[in-house]
C-alpha positions in Angstrom: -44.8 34.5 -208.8 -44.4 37.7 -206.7 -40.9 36.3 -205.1 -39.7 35.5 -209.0 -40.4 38.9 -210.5 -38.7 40.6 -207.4 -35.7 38.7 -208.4 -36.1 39.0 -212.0 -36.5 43.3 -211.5 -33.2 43.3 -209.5 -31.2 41.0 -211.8 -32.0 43.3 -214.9 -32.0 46.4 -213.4 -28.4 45.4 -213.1 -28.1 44.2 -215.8 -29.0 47.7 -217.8 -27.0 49.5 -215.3 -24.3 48.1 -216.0 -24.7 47.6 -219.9 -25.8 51.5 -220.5 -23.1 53.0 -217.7 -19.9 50.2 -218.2 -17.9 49.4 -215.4 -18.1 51.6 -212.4 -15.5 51.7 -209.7 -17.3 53.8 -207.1 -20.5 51.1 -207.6 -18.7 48.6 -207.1 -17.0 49.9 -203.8 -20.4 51.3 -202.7 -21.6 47.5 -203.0 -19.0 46.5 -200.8 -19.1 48.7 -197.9 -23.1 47.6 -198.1 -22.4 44.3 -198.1 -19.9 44.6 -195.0 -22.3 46.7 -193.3 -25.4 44.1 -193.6 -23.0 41.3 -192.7 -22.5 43.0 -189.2 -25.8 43.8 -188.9 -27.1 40.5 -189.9 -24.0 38.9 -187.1 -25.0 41.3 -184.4 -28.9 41.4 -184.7 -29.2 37.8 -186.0 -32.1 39.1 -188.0 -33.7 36.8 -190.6 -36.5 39.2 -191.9 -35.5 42.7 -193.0 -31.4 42.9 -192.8 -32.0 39.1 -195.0 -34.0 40.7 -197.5 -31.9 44.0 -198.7 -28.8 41.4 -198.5 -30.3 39.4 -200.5 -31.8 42.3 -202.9 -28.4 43.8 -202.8 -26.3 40.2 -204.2 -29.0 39.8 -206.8 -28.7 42.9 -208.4 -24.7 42.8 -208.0 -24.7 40.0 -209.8 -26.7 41.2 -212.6 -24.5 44.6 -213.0 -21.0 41.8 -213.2 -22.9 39.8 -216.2 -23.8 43.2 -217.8 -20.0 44.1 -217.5 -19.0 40.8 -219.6 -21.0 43.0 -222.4 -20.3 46.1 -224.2 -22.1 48.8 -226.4 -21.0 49.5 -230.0 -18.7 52.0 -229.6 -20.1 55.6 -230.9 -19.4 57.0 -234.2 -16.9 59.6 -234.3 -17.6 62.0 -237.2 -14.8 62.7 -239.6 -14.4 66.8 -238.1 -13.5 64.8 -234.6 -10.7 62.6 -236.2 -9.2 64.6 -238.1 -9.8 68.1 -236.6 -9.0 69.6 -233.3 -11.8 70.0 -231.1 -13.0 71.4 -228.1 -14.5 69.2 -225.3 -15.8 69.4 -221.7 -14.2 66.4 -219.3 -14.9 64.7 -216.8 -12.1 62.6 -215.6 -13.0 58.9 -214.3 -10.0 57.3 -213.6 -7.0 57.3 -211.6 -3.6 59.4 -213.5 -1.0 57.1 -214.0 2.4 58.6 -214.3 5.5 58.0 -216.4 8.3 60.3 -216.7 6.6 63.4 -218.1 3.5 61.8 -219.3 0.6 61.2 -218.0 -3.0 59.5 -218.6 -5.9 59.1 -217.4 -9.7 58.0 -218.4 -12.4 60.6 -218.8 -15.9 61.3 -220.4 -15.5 63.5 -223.0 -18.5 65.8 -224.4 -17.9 68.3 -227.7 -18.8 72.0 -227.3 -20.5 72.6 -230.8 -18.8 75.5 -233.2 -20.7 78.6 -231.8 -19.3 77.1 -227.9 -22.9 78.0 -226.5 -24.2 74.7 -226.5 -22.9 70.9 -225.2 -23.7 67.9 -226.1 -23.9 66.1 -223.0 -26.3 63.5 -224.3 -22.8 61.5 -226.4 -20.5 61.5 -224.1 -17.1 59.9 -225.4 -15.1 57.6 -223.1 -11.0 58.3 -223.9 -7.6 57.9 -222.8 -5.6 60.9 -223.2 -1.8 61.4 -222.4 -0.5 64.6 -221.5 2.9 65.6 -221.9 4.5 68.0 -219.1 7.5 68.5 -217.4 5.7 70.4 -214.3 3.7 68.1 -211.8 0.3 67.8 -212.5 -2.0 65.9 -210.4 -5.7 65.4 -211.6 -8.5 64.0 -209.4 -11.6 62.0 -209.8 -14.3 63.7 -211.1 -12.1 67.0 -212.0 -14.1 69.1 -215.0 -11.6 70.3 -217.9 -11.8 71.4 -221.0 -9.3 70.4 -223.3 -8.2 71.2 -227.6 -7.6 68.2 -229.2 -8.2 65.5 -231.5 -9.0 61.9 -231.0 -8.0 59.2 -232.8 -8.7 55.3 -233.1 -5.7 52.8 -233.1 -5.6 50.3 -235.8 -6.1 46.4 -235.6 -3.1 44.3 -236.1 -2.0 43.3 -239.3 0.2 40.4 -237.9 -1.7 37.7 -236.7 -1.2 36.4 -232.6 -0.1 40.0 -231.8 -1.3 42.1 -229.5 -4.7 44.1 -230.9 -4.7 47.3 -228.4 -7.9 48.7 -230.3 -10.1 45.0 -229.0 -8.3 46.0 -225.7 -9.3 49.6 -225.0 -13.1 47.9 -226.7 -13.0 45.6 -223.6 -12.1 48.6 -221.4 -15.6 50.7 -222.6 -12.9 53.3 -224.4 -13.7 54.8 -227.3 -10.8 56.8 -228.5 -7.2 58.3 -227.5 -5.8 61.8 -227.6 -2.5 62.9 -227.1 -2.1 66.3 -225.1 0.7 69.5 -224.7 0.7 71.6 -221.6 -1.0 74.4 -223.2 -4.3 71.8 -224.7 -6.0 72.0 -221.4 -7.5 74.2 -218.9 -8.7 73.3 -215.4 -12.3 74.9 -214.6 -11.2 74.5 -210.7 -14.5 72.3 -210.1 -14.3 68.5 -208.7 -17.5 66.3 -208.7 -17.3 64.0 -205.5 -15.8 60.8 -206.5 -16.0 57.8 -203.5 -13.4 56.2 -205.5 -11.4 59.4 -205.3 -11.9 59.3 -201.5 -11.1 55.6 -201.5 -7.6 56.5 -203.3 -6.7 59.6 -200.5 -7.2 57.0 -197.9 -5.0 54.5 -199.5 -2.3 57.2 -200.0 -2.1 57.8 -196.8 -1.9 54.5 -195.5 0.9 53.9 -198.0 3.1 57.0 -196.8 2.2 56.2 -193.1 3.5 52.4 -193.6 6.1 53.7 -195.9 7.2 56.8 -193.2 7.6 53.1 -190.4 10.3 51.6 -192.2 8.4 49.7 -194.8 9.7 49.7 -198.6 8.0 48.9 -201.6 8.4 45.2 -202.2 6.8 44.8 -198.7 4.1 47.1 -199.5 3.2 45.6 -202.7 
């Protein structure tokens, strides 16, 4: 019985994790490098007691946190003030920027600051993807804190049917709404969270420009 409930604790502590959080890049990375780690432990010390056990305790409740990604919360109700009224928020960007002429998006938790802007409700945060229009270059890390004036907005199924429904796709993703940005809707608070993916992302970078600086183009880097 003991054995079972072990198992049973790490496959739904998982499997909450992952339901209440969503999908989390620098988890899964973390789980990696773990799982490389005990593999040369396990190779080197040929161990069957210890290194065999947090292996094990580690694939078990990896394995719950994937099934609990195949799942998703409702998303949270945006009050009518948020959709149709600019608001102030607090961010904390989650995602990678992608870049497209002058516009650029990323992923971020987004938190209101109530009307008298002494108080945050940090207990709701809102997952969105907002685009930011600017013709300077902007480049925003992982875990960067803003604050931004803006207003969300939900995008509407499709009326045609077979076409593409972006709103189920953006569901499937653990977003909750979009906003669309100016230069002038944001300000940087100059304070970065440490973000593994973010480190992950530098190291790729440079790999890329050291590969790229040797005579490699993109085709063969891709």
């Amino acid at each position: 019985i003991q054995p079972l409930s072990r198992v049973l604790l790490l496959f739904f502590s998982g499997l909450l994790y992952s339901f209440y959080f969503g999908p989390n890049p620098e988890l899964v990375l973390a789980s990696i490098l773990l799982l490389l780690i005990s593999f040369i432990i396990f190779y080197f010390k040929r161990s069957l007691t210890r290194h065999t056990y947090w292996l094990l305790s580690l694939i078990i409740f990896l394995s719950g946190c994937f099934l609990g990604n195949r799942y998703s919360l409702d998303s949270p109700h945006l009050s009518n003030f948020q959709l149709y009224s600019k608001q102030f928020y607090l961010v904390k960007v989650t995602s990678e920027q992608q870049t497209k002429d002058s516009t650029i998006s990323f992923e971020g938790d987004f938190f209101l600051v109530k009307s008298n802007a002494n108080e945050i409700d940090l207990n709701s945060p809102i997952r969105v993807k907002a685009t930011l229009e600017s013709h300077s270059p902007i480049h925003f890390l992982i875990g960067q804190t803003l604050v931004v004036h803006g207003r969300l907005f939900q995008p509407k199924s499709p009326t045609i049917p077979g076409s593409f429904d972006y709103s189920s796709y953006l569901k499937r993703k653990r977003i909750d709404a979009l906003m669309r940005l100016k230069s002038h809707d944001y300000l940087d608070l100059n304070f970065v969270h440490f973000s593994l993916l973010q480190l992950f992302i530098n190291w790729r970078n440079q790999l890329v420009n050291v590969l790229h600086e040797n005579g490699l183009d993109a085709d063969q880097l891709s």
